[in-house]
N, C-alpha and C positions, 0 to 999 in steps of 0.2 A: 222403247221409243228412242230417238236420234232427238236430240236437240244442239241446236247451234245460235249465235248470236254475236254478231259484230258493231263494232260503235261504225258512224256515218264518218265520211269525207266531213275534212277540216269543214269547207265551203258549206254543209248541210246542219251544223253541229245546233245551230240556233232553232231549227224547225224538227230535227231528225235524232229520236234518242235512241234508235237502232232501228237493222235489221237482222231479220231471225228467219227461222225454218225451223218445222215440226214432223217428224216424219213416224209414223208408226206403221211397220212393216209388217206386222203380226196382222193377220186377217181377223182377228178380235177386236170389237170395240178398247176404247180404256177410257172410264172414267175420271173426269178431274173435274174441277172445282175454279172457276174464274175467280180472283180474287178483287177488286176493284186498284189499279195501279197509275189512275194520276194519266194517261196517255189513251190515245186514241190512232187506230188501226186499219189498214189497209190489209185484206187477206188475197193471197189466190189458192186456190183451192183443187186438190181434184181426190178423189176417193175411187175404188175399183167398183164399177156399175155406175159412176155418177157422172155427170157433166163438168167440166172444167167450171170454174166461176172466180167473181171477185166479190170480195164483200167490203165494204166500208164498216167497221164498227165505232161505235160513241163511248162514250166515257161512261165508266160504273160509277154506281153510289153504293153499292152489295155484292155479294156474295152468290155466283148464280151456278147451279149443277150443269155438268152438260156429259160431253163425250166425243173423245176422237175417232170416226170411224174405223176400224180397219181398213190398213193398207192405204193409207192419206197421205198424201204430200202436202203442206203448208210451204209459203214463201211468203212473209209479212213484211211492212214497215210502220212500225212504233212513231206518234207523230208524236212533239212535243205542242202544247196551245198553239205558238205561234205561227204553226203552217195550217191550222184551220184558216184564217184572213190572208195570208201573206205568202202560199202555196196551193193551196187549193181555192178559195174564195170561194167557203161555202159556210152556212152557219149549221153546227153539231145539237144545237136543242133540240130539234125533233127527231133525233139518234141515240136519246139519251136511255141507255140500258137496252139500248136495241142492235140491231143490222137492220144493213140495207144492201141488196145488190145490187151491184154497178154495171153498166151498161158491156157488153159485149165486146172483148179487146183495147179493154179501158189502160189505157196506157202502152198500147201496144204488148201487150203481155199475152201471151198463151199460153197454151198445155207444153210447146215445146222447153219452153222455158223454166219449170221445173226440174229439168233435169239435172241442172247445175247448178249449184246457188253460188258462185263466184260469179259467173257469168251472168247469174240474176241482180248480182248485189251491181253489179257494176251498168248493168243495160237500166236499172231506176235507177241510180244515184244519177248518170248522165238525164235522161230526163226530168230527173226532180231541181235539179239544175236549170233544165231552162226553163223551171216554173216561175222562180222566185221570181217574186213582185219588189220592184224598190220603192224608195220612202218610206219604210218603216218608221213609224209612231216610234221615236225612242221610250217613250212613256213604257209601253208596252212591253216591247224588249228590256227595259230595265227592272219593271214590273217582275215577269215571267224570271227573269236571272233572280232575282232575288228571292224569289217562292223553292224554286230551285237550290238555289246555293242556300239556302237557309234552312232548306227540307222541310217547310211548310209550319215552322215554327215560330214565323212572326206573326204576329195582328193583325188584322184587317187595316186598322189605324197607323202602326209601327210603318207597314208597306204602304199606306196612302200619302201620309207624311214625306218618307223616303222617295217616291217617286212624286210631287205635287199634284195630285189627282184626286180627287176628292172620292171619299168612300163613295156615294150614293151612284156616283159615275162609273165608277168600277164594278159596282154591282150589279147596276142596269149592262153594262157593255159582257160580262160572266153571265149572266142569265138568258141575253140574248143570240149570246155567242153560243155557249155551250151545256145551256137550259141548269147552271146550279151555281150559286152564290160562290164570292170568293172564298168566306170563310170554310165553305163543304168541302171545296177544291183543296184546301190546303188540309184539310181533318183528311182525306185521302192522302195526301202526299206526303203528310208524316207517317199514316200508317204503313207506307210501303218503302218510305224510306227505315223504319223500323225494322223490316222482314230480316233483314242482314243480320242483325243483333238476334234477333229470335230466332234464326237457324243456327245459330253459333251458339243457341242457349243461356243466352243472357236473358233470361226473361223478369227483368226490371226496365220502368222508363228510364229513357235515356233523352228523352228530344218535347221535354219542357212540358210532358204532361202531368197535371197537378200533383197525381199520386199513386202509388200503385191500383187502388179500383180504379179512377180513372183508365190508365194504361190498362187493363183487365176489360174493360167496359168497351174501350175504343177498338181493340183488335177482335174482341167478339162482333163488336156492332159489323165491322168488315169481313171478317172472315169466315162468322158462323159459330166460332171454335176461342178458348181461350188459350194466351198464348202457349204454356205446355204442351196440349195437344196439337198446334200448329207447329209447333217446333219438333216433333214428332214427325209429321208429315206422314201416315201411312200409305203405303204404297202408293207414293207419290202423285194423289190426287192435286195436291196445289199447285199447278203447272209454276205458279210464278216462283216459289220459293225454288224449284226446279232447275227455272233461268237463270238463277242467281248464282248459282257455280260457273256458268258460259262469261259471264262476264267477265 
């Protein structure tokens, strides 16, 4: 399998935590293993025998099996929270561990467009451009930067304080938005801010979890696997630990 991935235009940095492409040329299926990563997805898709398509995917809470067809082209883009309200205008709850497929030349995209992913990265960046919504809720954007930049390791309380927004409101606003409380959101985004240190084999916490079961506890509950065996990686079913060299 081919894998690539590039960060977003300066202008996208705050909605757009990449774009990528998946391509498996091999007329073999290949197994892998969806890890849950904190981000939510736009795919185009086409496989040999299949129709072109787009899918929107939601945000994991698990661990889910799947498999890349033979002979598939992928061209995705990785959203960060803040382009669910403030690029797309749409709410993620009822996508949650799901797809959904989007309507027919959703974004002007087709099958041609596949062929190049330079030429892909750059014909969505130009229209993800002229999605953006202004007035951004600074709350929000400060919010999201600091889950971020902190890797999911502050408080519900720590970030509600920091930004003036009361927990209950930011719960309500996470639940509505993207069907899972803030604290679940950030117990993924440590775990996948951890993947880095577990493929380099450091398999102790590092990012403020209580203790080693703890850390043991946490990356099973996500991955299926404890970290040993994920730092392993056999035949490289955990796509994400995968993308993490493209970076």
């Amino acid at each position: 399998m081919e894998l690539k991935s590039i960060q977003p235009a300066k202008s996208l940095t705050d909605f757009v935590e990449s774009i990528w492409m998946l391509r498996n040329d091999s007329p073999e299926e290949k197994a892998i293993i969806v890890l849950p990563d904190g981000r939510f997805d736009i795919i185009f898709s086409a496989a040999a025998g299949e129709d072109f398509h787009a899918t929107l995917r939601g945000l994991d809470t698990h661990p889910e099996q799947g498999v890349i067809p033979g002979n598939m082209t992928m061209f995705a883009v990785s959203f960060k929270l803040l382009a669910v309200e403030y690029l797309l205008d749409i709410k993620m709850a009822s996508v949650l561990n799901e797809g959904q497929r989007l309507t027919d030349g959703f974004w002007n995209i087709g099958p041609a467009d596949l062929a190049d992913f330079e030429s892909f990265c750059a014909k969505i960046s130009e229209t993800m451009s002229g999605l953006i919504k202004p007035d951004i809720d600074n709350r929000k954007k400060e919010l999201f930067d600091l889950i971020y930049t902190s890797q999911g390791t502050l408080t519900v309380q720590e970030l509600s304080d920091r930004v003036a927004w009361s927990r209950r409101q930011i719960n309500r606003y996470f639940n509505e938005q993207f069907g899972i409380s803030l604290k679940a959101y950030c117990n993924i985004f440590r775990f996948k801010a951890s993947l880095q240190q577990i493929k380099e084999g450091r398999l102790f916490p590092e990012l403020n979890y209580t203790d080693q079961n703890h850390f043991i506890k946490e990356v099973k509950r996500f991955s299926g696997v404890v970290p040993k065996e994920l730092a392993k990686n056999q035949n490289g079913r955990f796509i994400l630990l995968s993308e993490l060299s493209q970076q």
